[in-house]
C-alpha positions as CSV (number, residue, x, y, z in Angstrom):
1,X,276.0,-47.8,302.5
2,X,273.4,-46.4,300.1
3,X,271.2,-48.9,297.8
4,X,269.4,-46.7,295.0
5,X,266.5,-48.3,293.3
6,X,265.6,-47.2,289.4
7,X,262.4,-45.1,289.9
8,X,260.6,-44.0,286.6
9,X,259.4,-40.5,286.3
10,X,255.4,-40.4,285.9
11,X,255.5,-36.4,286.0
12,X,257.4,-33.4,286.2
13,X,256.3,-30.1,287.8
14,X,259.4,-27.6,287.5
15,X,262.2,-28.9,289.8
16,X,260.1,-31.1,291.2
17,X,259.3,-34.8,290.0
18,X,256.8,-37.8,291.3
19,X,258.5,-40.9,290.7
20,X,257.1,-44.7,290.5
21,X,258.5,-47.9,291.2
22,X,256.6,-51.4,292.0
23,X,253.2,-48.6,292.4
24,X,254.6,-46.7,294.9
25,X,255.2,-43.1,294.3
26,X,257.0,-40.2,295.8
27,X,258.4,-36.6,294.9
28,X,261.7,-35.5,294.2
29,X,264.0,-32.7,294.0
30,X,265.7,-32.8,290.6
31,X,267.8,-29.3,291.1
32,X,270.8,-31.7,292.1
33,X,270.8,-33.4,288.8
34,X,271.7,-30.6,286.5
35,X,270.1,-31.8,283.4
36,X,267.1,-32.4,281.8
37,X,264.2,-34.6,283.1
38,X,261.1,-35.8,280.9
39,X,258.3,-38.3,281.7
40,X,259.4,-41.8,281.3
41,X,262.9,-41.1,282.7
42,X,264.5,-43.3,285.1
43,X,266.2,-42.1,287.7
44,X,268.4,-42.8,291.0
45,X,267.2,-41.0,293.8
46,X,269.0,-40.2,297.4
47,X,267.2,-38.5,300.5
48,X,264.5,-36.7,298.0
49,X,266.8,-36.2,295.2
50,X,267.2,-37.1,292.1
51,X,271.2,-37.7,292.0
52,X,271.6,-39.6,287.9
53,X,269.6,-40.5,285.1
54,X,269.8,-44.3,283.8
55,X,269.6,-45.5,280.8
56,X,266.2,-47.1,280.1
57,X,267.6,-50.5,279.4
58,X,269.8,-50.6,282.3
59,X,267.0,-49.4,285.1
60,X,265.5,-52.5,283.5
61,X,267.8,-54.8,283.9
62,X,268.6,-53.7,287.8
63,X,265.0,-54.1,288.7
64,X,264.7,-57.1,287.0
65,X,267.5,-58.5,288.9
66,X,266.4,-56.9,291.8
67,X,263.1,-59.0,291.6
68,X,265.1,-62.1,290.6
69,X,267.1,-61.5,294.0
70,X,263.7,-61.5,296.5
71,X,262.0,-63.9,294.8
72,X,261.3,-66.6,297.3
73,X,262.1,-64.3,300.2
74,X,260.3,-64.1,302.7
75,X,258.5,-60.5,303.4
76,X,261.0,-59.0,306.3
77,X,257.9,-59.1,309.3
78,X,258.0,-63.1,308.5
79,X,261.4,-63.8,308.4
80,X,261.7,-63.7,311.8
81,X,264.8,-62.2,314.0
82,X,268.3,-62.0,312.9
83,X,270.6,-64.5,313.9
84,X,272.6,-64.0,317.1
């Protein structure tokens, strides 16, 4: 299973992009997206690329209800081992 988090573009440098989310950034290939990319852009990303652009509203709405969903939990190196 894949979990894609919204990232929002900060810049873009040919097919190349450096993406933000929560302060951390990273770069990523857009030449699998096939369409324009422009600061301010959300995007999915998968193994470096850039594989769908969101719609502003929506990347919003995921990561707020991705911060609504670990709120309260504890960071992983506290929680402890799994269950057996």
């Amino acid at each position: 299973m894949c979990l894609a988090v919204p990232t929002k573009v900060v810049t873009v440098e040919g097919n190349v992009a450096t993406v933000d989310v929560q302060g951390v950034q990273a770069q990523v290939r857009l030449d699998a997206l096939g369409e324009e990319v422009r600061i301010g852009d959300y995007l999915l990303v998968h193994a470096g690329f850039a594989i769908r652009r969101l719609d502003p509203e929506d990347a919003q709405e995921t990561l707020a209800l991705l911060d609504e969903l670990l709120a309260g939990e504890p960071p992983a190196s506290e929680a402890g081992p799994p269950p057996a």
